[in-house]
N, C-alpha and C positions, 0 to 999 in steps of 0.2 A: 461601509454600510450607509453612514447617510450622504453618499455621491448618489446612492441609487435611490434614495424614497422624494417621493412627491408629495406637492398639495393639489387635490381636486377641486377645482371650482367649475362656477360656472364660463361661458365664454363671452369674450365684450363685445357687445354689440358693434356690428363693424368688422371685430375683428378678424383678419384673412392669412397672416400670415405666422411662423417661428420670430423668436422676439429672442434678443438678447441682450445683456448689459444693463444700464442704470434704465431705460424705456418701459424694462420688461417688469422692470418690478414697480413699478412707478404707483402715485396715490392711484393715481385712473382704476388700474387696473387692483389694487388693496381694497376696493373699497367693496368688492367681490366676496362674499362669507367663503369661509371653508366647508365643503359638503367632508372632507374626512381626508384619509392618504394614502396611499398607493404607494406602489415598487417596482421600477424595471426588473421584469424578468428575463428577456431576451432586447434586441435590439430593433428598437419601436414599439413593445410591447410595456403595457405597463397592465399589472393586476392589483384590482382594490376588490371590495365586496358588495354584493349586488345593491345590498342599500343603501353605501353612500350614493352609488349613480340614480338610482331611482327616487331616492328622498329628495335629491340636487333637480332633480330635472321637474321633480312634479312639482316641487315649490317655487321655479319658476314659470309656472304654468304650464310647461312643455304636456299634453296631452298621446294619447295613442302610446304605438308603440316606440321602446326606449333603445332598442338594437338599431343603429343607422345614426344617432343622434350625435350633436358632438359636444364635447364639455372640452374646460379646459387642465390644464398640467403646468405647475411650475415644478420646475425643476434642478439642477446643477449640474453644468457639464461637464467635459472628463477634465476641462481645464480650470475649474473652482467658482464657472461665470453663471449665476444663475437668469435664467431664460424663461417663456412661457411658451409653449405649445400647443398647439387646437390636435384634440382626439376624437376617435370618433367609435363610437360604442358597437364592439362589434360581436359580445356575446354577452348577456346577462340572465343569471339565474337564481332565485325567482324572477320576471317581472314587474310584478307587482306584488305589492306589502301585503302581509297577512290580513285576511278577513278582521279577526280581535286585533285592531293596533296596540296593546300593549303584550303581545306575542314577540317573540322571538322568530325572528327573520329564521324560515327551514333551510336545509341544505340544500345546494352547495353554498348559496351565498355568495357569490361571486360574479366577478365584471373582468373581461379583457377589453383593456382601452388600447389603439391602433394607434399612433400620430401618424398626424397627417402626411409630414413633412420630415426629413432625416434630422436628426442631431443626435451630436457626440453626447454619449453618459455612461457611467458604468452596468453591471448589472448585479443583481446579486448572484449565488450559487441554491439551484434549491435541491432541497433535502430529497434523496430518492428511498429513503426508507420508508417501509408502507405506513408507518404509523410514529409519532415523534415518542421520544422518550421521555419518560417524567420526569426531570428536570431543570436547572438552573435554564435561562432564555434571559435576553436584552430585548424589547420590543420596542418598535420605533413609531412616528406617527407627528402630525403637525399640532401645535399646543400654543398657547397664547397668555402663557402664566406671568409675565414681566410687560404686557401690553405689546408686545410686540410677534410675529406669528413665526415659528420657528421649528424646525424637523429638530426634534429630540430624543434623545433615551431612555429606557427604564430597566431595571431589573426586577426579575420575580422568578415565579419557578410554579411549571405545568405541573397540576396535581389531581389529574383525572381527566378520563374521558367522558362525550357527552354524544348524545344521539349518535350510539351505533358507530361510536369513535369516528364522525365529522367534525365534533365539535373538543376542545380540549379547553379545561379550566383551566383557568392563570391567576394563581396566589400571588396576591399582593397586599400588600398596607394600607396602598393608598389608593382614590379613586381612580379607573380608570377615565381620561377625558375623552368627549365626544370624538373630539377631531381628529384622533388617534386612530380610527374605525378604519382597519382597510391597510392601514401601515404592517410592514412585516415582523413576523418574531422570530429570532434569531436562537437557536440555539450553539453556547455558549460553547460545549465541548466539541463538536462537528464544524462549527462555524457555517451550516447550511440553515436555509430559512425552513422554517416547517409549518409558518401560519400566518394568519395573517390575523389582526387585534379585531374582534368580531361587536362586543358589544360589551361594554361596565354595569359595573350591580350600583345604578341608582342610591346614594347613602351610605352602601358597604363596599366594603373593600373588595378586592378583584374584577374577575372581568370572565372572557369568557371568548378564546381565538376558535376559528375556522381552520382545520388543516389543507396543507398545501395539497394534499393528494386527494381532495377535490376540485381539484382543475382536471381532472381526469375527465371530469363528465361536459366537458366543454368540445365543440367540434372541433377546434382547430389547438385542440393539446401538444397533438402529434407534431404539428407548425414549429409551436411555440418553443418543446421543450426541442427539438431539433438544433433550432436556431440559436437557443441556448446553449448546448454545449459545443455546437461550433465556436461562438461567443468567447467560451472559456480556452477553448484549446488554441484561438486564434491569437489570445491573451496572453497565454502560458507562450509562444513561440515568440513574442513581440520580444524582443530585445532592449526596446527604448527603454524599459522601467516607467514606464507612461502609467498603466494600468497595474493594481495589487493583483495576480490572477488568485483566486481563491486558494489552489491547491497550495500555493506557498503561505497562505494564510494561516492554513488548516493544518498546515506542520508546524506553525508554533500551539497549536490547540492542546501537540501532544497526545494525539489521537490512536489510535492503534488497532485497526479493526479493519484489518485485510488488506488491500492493494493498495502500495503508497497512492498518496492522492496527486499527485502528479500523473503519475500513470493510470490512474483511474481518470481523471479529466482529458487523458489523451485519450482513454478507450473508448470514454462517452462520446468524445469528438467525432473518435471514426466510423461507432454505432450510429452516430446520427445519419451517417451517409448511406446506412442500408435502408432498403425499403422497408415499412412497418410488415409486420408480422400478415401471412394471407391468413391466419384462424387465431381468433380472439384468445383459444386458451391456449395458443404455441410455448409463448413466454413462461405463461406459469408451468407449462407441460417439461422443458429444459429447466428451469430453475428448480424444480424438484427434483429432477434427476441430478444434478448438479450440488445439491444439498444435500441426498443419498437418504435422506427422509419426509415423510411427508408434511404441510404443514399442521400443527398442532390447533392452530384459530385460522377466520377469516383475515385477510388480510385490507380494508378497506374493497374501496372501487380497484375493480380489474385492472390488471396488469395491462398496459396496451400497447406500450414499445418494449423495445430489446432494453434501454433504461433501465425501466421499471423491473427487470427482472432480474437485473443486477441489482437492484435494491432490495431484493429477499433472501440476499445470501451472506446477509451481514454474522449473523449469529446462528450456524446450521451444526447441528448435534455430531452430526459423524464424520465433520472433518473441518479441517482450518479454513477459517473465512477466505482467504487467498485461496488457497485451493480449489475451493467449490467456484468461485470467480471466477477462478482461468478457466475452471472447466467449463462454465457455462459459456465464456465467451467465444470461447475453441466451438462449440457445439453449434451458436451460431453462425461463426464463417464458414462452418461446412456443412448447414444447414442446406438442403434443397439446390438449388439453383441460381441463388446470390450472384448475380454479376455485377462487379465495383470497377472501381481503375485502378489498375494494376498497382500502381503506387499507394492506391488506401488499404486493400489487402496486405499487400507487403510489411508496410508498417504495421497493422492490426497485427497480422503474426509475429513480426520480429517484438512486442511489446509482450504481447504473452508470454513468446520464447522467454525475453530475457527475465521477466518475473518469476516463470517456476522455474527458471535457471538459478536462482538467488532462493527459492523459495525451497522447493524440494526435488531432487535429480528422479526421486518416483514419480512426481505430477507431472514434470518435464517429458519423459519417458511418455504417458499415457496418452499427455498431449500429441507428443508426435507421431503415435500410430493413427489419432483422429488428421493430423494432417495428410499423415503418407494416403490415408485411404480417400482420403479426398482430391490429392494426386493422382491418385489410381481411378479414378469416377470420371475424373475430366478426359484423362489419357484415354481412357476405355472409350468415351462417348467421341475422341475426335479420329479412331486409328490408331492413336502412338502406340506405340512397345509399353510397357510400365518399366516406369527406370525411376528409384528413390533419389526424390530433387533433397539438396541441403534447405534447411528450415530457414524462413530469413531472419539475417542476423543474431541468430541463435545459436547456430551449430548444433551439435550435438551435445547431452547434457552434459553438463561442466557440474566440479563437486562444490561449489562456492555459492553458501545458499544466504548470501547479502553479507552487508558491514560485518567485522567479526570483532570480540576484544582479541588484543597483539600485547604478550607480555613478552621484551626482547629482555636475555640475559647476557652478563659477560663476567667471565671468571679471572679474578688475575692470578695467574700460578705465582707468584711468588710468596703475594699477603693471603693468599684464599681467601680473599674478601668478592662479593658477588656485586654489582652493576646492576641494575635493574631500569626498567620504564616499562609502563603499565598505557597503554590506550587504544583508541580505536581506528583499525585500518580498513578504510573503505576501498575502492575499484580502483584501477590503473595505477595501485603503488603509495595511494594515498593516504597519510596515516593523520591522527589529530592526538595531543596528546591527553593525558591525564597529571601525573604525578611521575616523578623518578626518585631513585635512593640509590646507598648503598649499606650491601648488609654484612654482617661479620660472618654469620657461616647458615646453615640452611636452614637450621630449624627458625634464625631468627629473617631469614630469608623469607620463608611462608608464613611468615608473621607479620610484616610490613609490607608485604602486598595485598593482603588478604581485603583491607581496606578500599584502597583504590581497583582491585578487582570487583567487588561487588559494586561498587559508584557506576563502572564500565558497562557491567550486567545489565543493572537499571536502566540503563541508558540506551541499548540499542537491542533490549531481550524484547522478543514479540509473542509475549506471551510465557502461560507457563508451561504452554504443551511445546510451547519453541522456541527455547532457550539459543542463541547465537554459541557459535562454537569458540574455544579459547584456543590461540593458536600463538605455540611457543618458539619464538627466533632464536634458535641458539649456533653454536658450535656444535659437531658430532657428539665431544665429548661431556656436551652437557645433557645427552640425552637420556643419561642414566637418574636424571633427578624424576622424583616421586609427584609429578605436578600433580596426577590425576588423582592420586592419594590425598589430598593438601585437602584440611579442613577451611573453606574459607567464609560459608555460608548455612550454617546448621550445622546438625549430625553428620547427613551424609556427606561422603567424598564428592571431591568437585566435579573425579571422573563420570560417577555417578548421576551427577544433577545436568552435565550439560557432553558437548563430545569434546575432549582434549587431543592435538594434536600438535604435533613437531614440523617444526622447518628448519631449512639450513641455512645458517648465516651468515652469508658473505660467503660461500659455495654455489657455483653456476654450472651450467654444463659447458662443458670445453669445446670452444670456437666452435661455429658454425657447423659442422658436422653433427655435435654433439646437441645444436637448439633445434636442429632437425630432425634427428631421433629424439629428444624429448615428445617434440610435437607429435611425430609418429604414434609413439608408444600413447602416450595422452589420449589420441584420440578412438585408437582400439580399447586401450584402458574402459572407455568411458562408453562403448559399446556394444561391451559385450564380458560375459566373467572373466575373470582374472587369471590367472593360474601362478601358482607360486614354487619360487626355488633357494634349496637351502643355500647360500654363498659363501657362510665363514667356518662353515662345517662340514665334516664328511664323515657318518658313522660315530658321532659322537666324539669325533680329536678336531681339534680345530682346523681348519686350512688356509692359506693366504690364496687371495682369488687370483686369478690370471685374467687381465683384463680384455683377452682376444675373444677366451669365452663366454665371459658376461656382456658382450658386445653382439655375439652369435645367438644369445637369446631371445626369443619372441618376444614382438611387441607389447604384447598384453602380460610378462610376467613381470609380478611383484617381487625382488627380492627379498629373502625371512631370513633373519639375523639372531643368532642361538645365545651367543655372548656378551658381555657386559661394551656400551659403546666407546668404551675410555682407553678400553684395554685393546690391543694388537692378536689377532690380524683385523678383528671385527672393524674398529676404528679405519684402517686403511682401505675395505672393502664399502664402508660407507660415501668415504671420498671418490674411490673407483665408480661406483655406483649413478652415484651424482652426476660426475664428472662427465660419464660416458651416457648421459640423459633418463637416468631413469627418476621421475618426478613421484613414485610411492614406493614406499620401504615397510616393514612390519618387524620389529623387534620385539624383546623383551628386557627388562632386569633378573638374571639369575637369583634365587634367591638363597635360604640360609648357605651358608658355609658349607660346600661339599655338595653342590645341586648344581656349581657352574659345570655344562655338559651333558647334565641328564634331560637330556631333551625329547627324547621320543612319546611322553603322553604331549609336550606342546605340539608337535609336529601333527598327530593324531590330531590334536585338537581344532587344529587349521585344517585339517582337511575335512572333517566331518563338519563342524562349526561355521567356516565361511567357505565352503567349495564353490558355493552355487551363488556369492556374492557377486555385483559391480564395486566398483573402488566408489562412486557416486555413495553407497550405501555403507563402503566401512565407518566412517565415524560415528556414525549411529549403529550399529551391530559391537562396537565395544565399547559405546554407551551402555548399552544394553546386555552385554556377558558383564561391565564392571558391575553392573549391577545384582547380576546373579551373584557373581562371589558375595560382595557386601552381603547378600541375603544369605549365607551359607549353603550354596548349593554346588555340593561334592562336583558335581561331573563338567560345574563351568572353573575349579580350577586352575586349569591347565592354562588358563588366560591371565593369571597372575602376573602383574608387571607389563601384561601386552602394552605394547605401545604402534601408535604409528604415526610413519612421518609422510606428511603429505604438502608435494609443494604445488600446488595449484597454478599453472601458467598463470588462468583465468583470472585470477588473485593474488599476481604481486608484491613483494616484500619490498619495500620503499628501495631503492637502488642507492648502491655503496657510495655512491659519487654523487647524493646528491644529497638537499637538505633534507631529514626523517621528517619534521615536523615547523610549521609554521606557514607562514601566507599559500594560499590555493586560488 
């Protein structure tokens, strides 16, 4: 933050050129007052508030008008060198100071300074929410407390709006100083700037910032915030570690309010690249539909790029912040008549794709009928046939909706003592750990995970309407354990509180034959509904399967398993199963004594219950029947003990032959 703020001063007579090094900062040039401080926004822009430039310029006699004018900029480069700069004033609003000089400067209050001349510096990230949040903030600004002139920090916390929410108060202790005026404020949880230090209460404490989303009413917004998140995304790709990009900043903030910001700073990046909006209220017109409600207050100064209208769907009533997101961003790449290069499109959709791929298999889904028909619009208008192109880099949707917790088990049949490791398995197999043990037997099993499961939760749950999924690595025959039962977090069962699911451990599908019917079935799976077949049953006796005809099975069926996993033939039809590519299973646990085999209300109950399911949407549909039981509701019995086992290509189980956990 302070690579990017500045001091405004005037400019040295004579002076013509970018300065750097011991020259730049020299008495010559010190002996210059501070008119206030300013902040790269984009690159060669810097933003301060209209009074420090107009206070600076009239007290050097500068007369007329102050737009065209140049002042100067110290600054620090992206290499630590501080340097001086000639800028030249190229939008300021007010003018001129208030009629009563002991007024308060009106809105916007704001200057974009130009340099004249290129130089390396960072920028900051600014906030695209319409209005800042009352909160903790760091505000930055040049100060002269130790005799020497210095960009510094403060802390305090916004505690009200002011005219018509331009203006936002800043609680503080202590005074605010002059030269501060025009430095950015930082808020603390976002890590995006949202003001800039406006004006101090003479004798009292606090002060009194300008919000960022008055740059809105400036001509060359559109310019600035463009440049800007090319800025950031150009940032985010640089591999040197040269530059912090914000978005990795903002995941140590611990933020959690929709689209990781990595992938939000790529989406801005790309949005930069479309043309602004042809009607002033497009943006707000898709971000309400995208929010699925209208909004409740004004939101400042209008919405004027594709940006800003992703910045209204932070906190929307009738669906997950990510969700209203993608949709909104889906809504503009197939908005009208948008022509990009091929490769910026590409990416924009494979970004989306792969978000509601992680996010939810229903958004993913919605999204891609907005893509297909926007396939079908081009096709239509050039001749072609209509033919549904693959989504970029997305595929079709996959059940793996981000990071999940990974509790692996292992049973040793001799001592029947349990194995255990509790952590979090992210994309391509990649696992990080938590905590491991070993337990004597089950009860004390669900008793010493129970811990480091919830630590897991905490850690990678987005939310509480979007709990991440627990997904259990076992053996076949450990699939008979009660995980989804297991009190680990309250009252309710775990099944209950989030989606529990089964994997096979250290079972693959068999050679090459076998990882291409996986992929087969996977991607019908994932399609289109499922249809299910009984495999260790017939008529209620058991049967040993014959692996010719669970091989002659349709892609899309699920095999449904009647009896206990431990026990023979079920066991052996689970390894057949696998083996010959089938990546979703549905099981249960029999229950009391004298019920193994009485299967015909389960059977009913799958067909009525999930007939008209995608596999994308069973873990959430026995989230949701485990919850009817817990609630005693007679007619979702028959799901008692359901279970299912789902092994996701898309989301690999860290590979037998390699290390589970450590360096990445």
């Amino acid at each position: 933050m302070l690579a990017a703020c500045v001091r405004v001063h005037a400019v040295r007579t004579g002076y013509a050129e970018t300065r750097h090094g011991p020259d730049a900062a020299s008495g010559e040039h010190d002996a210059y007052d501070t008119w206030g401080s300013g902040v790269f926004v984009a690159p060669g822009w810097v933003l301060t508030c209209a009074h420090v430039v107009v206070k600076g310029l009239r007290g050097t006699g500068e007369g007329g008008a102050v737009v065209g004018k140049e002042v100067g900029v110290t600054f620090t480069d992206s290499g630590g060198t501080e340097g001086v700069a000639v800028a030249v004033v190229d939008w300021v609003a007010p003018q001129e100071p208030p009629d009563d000089h002991g007024q308060v400067w009106p809105a916007p209050d704001m200057a974009l300074l130009r340099l004249r001349d290129p130089v390396s510096h960072d920028c900051v990230w600014i906030g695209d929410r319409p209005r800042p949040g009352l909160r903790d903030v760091a505000y930055y600004g040049c100060t002269d407390e130790f005799g020497e002139r210095e960009i510094t920090g403060r802390l305090a916390r916004l505690s009200g709006e002011a005219g018509n929410g331009a203006f936002v108060r800043l609680n503080r202790q202590d005074e605010v100083e002059p030269g501060m005026s025009g430095g950015p404020v930082l808020d603390l949880r976002t890590g995006a700037v949202v003001g800039l230090v406006k004006a101090s209460r003479p004798g009292r404490p606090g002060g009194l910032t300008v919000a960022v989303t008055q740059l809105r009413h400036s001509p060359y917004y559109v310019q600035v915030v463009h440049a800007h998140d090319r800025w950031h995304l150009d940032r985010l790709r640089d591999g040197s570690g040269r530059v912090p990009a914000w978005a990795y900043l903002r995941r140590k903030c611990q933020v959690n309010d929709g689209i990781d910001p990595v992938h939000r700073t790529t989406l801005l990046g790309l949005l930069a690249e479309f043309a602004p909006p042809a009607r002033a209220d497009r943006v707000t017109e898709l971000a309400l539909d995208a929010r699925g409600d209208p909004f409740e207050s004004a939101f400042g100064p209008a919405a004027l790029t594709w940006r800003d209208g992703l910045g209204l769907l932070y906190e929307p009533p009738e669906r997950h912040a990510t969700a209203a997101a993608l949709h909104y961003v889906a809504a503009v790449a197939a908005d009208g008549d948008v022509t990009l290069p091929p490769d910026v499109e590409t990416e924009l959709w494979r970004v989306v794709f792969d978000q509601a791929t992680w996010h939810d298999a229903r958004v993913h889904a919605q999204i891609r009928v907005r893509y297909d028909d926007l396939q079908l619009r081009r096709a239509s208008r050039r001749g072609d046939p209509p033919v549904r192109r693959p989504a970029p880099g997305g595929g079709d949707p996959a059940v793996t909706v981000g990071p999940t917790a990974l509790l692996e088990l292992w049973r040793d049949a001799w001592e029947g003592t349990y194995s255990w490791r509790v952590g979090v398995l992210y994309t391509r197999g990649r696992a990080e750990p938590t905590v491991s043990g070993t337990s004597d037997d089950e009860e004390q099993l669900e008793r010493d995970v129970a811990g480091p499961l919830r630590a897991v939760f905490r850690s990678v749950d987005r939310g509480e309407e979007d709990p991440v999924r627990l997904e259990v690595a076992a053996a076949p025959e450990l699939f008979t354990l009660p995980v989804e039962e297991w009190s680990v977090d309250g009252d309710e069962p775990l099944g209950v509180q989030r989606p529990v699911v089964f994997r096979h451990q250290g079972v693959r599908p068999h050679g090459e034959r076998g990882a291409a019917r996986e992929r087969d079935r996977w991607a019908r799976l994932c399609g289109e509904p499922f249809v299910t077949e009984r495999v260790d049953c017939a008529d209620g006796r058991p049967r040993t399967v014959d692996p010719a005809w669970l091989d002659a099975l349709a892609d899309h069926t699920v095999p449904v398993y009647c009896r206990a996993t431990d026990t023979e033939p079920t066991l052996g039809a689970l390894h057949a199963a696998r083996r010959g590519g089938y990546p979703v299973a549905l099981g249960r646990r029999p229950g009391p004594v004298g019920t193994d085999g009485a299967c015909a209300d389960f059977h009913r109950g799958m067909r009525e219950g999930l007939g008209a399911v995608r596999v994308a949407q069973l873990p959430y549909e026995l989230k949701r029947l485990r919850g009817e039981v817990f609630a005693r509701d007679h007619d979702s019995f028959w799901a008692l003990g359901l279970g299912l086992v789902l092994d996701d290509p898309a989301h690999p189980l860290p590979g037998d032959d390699e290390a589970l956990y450590g360096e990445i």
